[in-house]
N, C-alpha and C positions, 0 to 999 in steps of 0.2 A: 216710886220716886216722888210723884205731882200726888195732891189728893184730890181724890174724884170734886167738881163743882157738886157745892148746893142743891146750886138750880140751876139742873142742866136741860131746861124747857128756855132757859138762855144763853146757853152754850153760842160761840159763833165761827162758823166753820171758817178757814183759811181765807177764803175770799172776801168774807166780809170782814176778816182782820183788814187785810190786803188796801179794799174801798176804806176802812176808816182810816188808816195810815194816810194813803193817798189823800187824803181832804186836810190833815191836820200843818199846821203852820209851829208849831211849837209844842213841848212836854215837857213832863218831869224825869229825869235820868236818877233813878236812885241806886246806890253804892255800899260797903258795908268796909269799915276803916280796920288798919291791923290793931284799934284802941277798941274793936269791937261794937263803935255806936254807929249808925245808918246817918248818911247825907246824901240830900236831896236835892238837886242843881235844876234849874230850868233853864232851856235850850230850847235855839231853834233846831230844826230838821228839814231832812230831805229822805223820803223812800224812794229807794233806786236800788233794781238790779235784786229784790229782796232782800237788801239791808239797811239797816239807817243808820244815815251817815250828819253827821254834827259838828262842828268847827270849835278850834276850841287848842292851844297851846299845849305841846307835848311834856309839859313840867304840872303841878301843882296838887291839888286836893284829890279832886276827880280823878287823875290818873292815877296817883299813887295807891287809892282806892280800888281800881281796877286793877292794877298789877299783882296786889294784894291777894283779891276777889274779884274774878271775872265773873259772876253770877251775879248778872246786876236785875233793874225792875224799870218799864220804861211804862210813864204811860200820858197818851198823849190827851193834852188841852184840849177843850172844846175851841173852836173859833169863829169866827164870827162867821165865815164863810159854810160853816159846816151843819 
């Protein structure tokens, strides 16, 4: 289904997904529309409970997007803090 990494001498196990999430204040949410081209939203977050969760209006681009295709791409912003 996934194809194997590259380079998996930087592969990073669960936890240090986990610790990056945890540090991060905002990302990119990417999407893929039933017109077939990819949109890419930035949003804030919150990792909780192992999911992340993001605010944001039950109508518009992003969600129709998702309804579409739930196989989205998230990845999170560096931040100052991090």
């Amino acid at each position: 289904m996934f194809r194997q990494l590259r380079r998996s001498d930087r592969e990073m196990d669960m936890a240090g997904v986990i610790a990056l999430l945890n540090k991060g204040d905002y990302g990119v949410l990417s999407t893929t529309g039933a017109d077939g081209y990819a949109y890419g939203v930035p949003l804030s977050f919150v990792f909780m409970n192992d999911a992340i969760y993001f605010h944001g209006a039950l109508e518009g681009h992003k969600y129709e997007n998702i309804r579409h295709n739930n196989k989205v791409s998230f990845y999170r912003q560096r931040s100052r803090r991090a």
